[in-house]
C-alpha positions in Angstrom: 145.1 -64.3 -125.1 147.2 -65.5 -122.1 150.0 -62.9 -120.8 153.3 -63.6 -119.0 154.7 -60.8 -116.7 158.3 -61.5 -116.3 160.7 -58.9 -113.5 163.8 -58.3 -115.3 166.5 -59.2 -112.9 169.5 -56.8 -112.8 171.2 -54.5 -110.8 170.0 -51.8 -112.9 166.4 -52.8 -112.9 166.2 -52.8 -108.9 167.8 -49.5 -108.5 164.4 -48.2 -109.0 162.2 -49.7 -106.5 162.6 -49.0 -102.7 164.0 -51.9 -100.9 161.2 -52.0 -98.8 158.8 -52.8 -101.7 158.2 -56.4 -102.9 159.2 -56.6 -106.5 155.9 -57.6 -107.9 154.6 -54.2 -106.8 152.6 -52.6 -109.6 154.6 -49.8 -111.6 151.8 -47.3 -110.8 153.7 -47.9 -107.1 156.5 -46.3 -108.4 158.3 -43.4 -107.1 159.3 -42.1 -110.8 156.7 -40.1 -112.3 155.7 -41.4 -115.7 156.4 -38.9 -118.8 153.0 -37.3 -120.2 152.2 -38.2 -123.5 152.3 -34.4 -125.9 148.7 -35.1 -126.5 147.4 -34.6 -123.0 146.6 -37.2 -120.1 144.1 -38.8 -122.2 146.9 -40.4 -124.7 149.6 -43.0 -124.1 152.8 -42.6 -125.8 152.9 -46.0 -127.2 156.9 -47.0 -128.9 156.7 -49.7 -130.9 159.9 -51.6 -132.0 160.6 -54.2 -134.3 162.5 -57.1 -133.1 166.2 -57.8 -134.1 167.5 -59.6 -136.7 167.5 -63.7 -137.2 169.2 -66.0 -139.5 165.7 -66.3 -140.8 165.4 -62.8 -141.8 169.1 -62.6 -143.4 168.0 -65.8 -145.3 164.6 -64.4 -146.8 163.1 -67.1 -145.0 158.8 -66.8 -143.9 159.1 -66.8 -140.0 155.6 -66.0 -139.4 154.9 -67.5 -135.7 158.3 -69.9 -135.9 159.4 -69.3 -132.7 163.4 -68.3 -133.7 165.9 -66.2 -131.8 168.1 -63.1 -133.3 171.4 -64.3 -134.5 174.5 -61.9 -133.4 173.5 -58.8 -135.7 170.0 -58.8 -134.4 171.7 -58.9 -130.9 173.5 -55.6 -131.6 171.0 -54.0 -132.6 168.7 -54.7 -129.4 171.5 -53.2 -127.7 171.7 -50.3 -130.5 168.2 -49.6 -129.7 168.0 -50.3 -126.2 170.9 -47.4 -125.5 168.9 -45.0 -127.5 165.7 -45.8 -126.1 167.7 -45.4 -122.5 168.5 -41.9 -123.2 164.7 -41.0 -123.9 161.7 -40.1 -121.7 161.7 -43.3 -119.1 159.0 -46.0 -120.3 156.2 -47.5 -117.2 156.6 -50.6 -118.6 157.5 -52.6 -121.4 155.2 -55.0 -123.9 156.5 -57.4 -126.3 155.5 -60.7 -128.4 156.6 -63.9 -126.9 158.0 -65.4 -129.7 162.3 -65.8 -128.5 163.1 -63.0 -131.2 160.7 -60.5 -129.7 161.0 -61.0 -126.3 164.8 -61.1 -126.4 165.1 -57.7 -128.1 162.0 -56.3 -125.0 164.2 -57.9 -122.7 167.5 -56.1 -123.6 165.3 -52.6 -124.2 163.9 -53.3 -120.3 166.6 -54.0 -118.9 168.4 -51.1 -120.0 165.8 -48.5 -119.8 165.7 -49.9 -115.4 161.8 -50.8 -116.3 161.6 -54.3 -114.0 158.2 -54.8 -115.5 158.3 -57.2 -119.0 154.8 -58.3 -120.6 154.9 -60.8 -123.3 151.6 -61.7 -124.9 151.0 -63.4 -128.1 148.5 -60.6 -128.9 151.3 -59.7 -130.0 153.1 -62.0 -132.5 153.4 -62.2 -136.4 151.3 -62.8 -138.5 150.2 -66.6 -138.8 151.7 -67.8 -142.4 150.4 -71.1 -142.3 151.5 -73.0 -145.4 154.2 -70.4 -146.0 156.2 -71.2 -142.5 159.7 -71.9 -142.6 159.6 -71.4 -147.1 162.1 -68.5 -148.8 160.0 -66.8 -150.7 161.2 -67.6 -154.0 160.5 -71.2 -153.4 156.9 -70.4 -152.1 156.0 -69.7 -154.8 156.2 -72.4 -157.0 156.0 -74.8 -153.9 152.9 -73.1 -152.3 151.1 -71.2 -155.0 147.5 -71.6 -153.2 149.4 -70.0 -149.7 151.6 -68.2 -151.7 148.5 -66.2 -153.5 146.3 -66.0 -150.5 149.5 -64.1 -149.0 149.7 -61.5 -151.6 146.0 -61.0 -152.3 144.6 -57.7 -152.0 141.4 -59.2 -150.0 141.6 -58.1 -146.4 139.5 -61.2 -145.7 141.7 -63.5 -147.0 143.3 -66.1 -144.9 146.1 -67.9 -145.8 145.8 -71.6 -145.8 147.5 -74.2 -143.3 145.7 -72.6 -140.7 147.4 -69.2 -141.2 145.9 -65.1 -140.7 144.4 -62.9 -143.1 145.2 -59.5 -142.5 142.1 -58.1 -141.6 142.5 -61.2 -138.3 145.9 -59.6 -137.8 144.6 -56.2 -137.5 142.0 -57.2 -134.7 144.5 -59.0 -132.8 147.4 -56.0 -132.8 144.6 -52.6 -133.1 143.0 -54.2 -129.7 145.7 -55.2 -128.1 147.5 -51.7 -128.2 144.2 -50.1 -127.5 144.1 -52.1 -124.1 147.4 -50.7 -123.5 146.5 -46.9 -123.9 143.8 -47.9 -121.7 146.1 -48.6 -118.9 148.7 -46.4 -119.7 146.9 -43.0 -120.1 149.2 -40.0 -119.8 152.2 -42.7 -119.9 154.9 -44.0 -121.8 155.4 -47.7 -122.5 157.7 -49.3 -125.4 155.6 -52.3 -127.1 158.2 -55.5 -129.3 156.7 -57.1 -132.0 156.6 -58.1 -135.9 157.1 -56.6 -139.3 153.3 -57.5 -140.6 152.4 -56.8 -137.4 153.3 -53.1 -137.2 152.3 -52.2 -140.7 149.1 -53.3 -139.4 149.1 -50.8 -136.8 150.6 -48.0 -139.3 148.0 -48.6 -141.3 145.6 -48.9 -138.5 147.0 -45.1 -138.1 147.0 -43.7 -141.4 144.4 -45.8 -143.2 144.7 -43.5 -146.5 148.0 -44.5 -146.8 148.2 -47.1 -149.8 152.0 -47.2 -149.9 153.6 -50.2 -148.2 155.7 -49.4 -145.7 159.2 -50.9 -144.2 159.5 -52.0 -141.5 163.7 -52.3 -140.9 164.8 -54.5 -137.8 164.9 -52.3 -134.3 163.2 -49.6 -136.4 161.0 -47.4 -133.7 157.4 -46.3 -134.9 155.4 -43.7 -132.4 151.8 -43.7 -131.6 150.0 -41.6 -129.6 146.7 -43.6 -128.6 143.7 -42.3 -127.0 142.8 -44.7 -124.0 139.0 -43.3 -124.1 138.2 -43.2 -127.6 140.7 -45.1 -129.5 141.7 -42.0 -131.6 145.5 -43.1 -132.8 148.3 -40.7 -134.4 151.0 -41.7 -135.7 154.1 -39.4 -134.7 157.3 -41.3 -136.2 157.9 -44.0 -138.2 161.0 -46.8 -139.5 163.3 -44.6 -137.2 166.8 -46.2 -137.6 168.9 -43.8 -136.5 170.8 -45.5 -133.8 171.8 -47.9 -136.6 174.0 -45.6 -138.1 176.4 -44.8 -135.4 179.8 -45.4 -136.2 180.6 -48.7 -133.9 177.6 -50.2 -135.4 179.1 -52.8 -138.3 
């Protein structure tokens, strides 16, 4: 899948690079040293943050791949996240979805965090829901039982129809993904955006034995420590929402 690097234009973002040095340097050109994942040089520290909140997401409504943007909650919370994710260990660079929800949220995180560096992929994006796009749930199921029933089946293999993912394709697509990015990131940091479905794939990618279905709040961080040689992945935190609860949050 096709990438898009974007250079996050602020004051704060340029501060870091040496006015001599062309912007689209690489960030290994860097002069800030990256943190060291705990696990030795071999692992990335790999963040992972659930975008925002949309209208769509207030509403119960199946966003799948709809391409929607956060409403003003989600907003604060990017910026909830973001200035806790500032105040941690200093990312190399910063991965998100390129659905407007995702990338919106990666941007604000970037941005304040002074990483210049933005990928957005739709490697990593939400799980296709074919049929089910744009449907509350309720209504799915008595207007979509075929889609509605693929969604909910217990069969990995199972894709939903309208052209939509089964989870065992949405696995693939988010497992490899992050494994490319502990290959390029050994020994580093980097803070990855993207979807509900998508992350409990990657939790469960993690912690296979795990039958429990896990939440996945808005802005809630998960951490993975991935092994960029052998693909080895721990799983260190997860559905952190603690910058949520601070007291000029509404």
């Amino acid at each position: 899948m096709d990438e898009k690097t974007f250079y996050v234009v602020s004051v704060a973002a340029w501060q870091i690079a040496d006015a001599s040095t062309n912007h689209n340097d690489s960030m290994s050109e860097r002069t800030i040293p990256p943190p060291v994942s705990s696990h030795g040089e071999d692992f990335a520290e790999v963040v992972v943050v659930r975008h925002g909140e949309t209208s769509a997401n207030a509403l119960c409504i199946i966003q799948g791949q709809m391409d929607i943007e956060l409403n003003e909650a989600g907003r604060q919370q990017a910026v909830m996240v973001a200035r806790r994710l500032a105040k941690e260990a200093k990312p190399v660079a910063v991965y998100s979805s390129d659905l407007k929800r995702a990338a919106e949220t990666a941007q604000t995180i970037a941005t304040a965090c002074n990483v210049s560096n933005l990928v957005l992929s739709p490697a990593l994006r939400e799980r296709h829901m074919g049929d089910l796009h744009g449907l509350k749930f309720d209504d799915a199921v008595r207007s979509k039982p075929d889609a509605y029933k693929a969604f909910s089946s217990e069969d990995r293999s199972q894709e939903i129809p309208g052209g939509g993912e089964s989870l065992d394709q949405l696995s693939e697509r988010c497992v490899s993904y992050l494994n490319t990015i502990a290959g390029k990131h050994k020994g580093e940091r980097v803070i990855v955006v993207s979807h509900g479905a998508s992350i409990e794939e990657l939790c469960r990618h993690a912690d296979p034995t795990s039958s429990v279905r896990r939440r996945i709040p808005n802005t809630s961080i998960c951490v993975f420590n991935i092994s960029g040689s052998t693909g080895h992945w721990i799983l260190e935190r997860f559905g952190d929402v603690a910058h949520l609860n601070e007291d000029d949050f509404p």
